[in-house]
Backbone as CSV, one residue per row, in Angstrom:
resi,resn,N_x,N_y,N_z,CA_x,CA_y,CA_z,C_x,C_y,C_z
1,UNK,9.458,-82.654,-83.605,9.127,-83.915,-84.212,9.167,-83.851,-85.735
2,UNK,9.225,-82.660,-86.667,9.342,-82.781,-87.912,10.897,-82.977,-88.799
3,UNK,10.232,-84.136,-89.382,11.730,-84.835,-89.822,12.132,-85.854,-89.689
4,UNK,11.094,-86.339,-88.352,11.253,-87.523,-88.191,10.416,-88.917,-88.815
5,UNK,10.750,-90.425,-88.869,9.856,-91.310,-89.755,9.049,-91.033,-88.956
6,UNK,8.537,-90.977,-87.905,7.237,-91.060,-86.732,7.174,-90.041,-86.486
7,UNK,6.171,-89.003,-86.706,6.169,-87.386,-86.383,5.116,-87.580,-85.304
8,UNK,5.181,-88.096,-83.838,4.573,-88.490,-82.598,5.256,-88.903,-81.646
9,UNK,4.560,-88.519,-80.548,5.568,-88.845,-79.269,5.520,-90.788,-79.223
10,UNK,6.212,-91.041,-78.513,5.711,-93.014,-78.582,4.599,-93.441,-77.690
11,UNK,4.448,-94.341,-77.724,3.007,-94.510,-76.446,4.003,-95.512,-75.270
12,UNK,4.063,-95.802,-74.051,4.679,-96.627,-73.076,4.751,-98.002,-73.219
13,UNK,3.382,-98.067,-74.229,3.038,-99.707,-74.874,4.383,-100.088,-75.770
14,UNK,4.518,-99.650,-76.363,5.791,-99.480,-77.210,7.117,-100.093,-77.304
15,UNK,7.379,-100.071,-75.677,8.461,-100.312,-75.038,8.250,-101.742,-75.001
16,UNK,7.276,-102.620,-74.718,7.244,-103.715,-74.190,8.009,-104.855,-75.501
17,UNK,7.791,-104.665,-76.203,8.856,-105.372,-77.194,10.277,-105.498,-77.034
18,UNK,10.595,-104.500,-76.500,12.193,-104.132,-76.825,12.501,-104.332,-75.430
19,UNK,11.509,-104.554,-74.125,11.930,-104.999,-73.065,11.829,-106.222,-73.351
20,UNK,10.957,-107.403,-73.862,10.748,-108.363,-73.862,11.995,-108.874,-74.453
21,UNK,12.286,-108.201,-75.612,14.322,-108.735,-76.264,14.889,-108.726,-74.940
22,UNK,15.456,-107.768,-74.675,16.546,-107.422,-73.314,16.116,-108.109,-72.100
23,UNK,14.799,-109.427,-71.838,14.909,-109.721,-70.704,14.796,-111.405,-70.977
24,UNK,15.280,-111.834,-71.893,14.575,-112.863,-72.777,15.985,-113.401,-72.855
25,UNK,16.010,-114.925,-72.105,17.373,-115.321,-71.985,17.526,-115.710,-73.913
26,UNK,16.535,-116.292,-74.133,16.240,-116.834,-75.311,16.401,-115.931,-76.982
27,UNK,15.661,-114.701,-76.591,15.417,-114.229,-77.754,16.390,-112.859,-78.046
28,UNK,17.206,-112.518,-76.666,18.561,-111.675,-77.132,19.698,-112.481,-76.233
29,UNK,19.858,-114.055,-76.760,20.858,-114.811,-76.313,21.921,-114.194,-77.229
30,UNK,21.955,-113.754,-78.772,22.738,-113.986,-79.265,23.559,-112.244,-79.457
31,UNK,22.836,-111.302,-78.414,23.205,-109.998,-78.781,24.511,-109.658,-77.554
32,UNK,25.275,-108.901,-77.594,26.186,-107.911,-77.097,26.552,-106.793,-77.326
33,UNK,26.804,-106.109,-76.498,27.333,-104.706,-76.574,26.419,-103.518,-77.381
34,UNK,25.118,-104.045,-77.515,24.077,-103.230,-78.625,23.272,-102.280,-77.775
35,UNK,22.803,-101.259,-78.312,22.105,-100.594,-78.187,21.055,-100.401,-79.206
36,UNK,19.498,-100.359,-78.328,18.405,-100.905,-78.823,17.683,-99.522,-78.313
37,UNK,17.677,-98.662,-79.874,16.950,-97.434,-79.700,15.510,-97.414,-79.561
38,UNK,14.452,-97.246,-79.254,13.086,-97.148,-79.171,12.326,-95.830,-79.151
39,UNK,13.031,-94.997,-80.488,12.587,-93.911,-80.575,11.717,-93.201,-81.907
40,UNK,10.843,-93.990,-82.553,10.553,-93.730,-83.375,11.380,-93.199,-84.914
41,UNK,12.852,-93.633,-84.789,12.854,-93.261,-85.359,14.197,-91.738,-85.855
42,UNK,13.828,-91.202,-84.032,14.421,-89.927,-84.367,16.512,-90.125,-84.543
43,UNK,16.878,-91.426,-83.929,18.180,-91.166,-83.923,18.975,-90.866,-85.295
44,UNK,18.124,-92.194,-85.931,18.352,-92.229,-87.318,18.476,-91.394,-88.422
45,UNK,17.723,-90.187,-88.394,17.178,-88.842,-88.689,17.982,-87.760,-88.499
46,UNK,19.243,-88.144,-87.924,20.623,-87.125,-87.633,21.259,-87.509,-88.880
47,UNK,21.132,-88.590,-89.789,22.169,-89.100,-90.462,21.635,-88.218,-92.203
């Protein structure tokens, strides 16, 4: 975990946002082909 913006594992609560986009005819009407990381952080942290 060091190195990363969030030096912690995530909590399960976490997720419910980023499910709520992806199940939401409304609020990811306008997305495609995306990928929606929910990782504190760490993917970003390769760059």
């Amino acid at each position: 975990m060091n190195g990363t913006p969030t030096p912690r594992y995530g909590d399960p609560n976490e997720l419910i946002g980023a499910a709520i986009l992806l199940l939401s005819k409304k609020a990811g009407s306008y997305m495609t082909g995306s990928a929606v990381y929910v990782d504190g952080g760490f993917t970003c942290s390769w760059f």
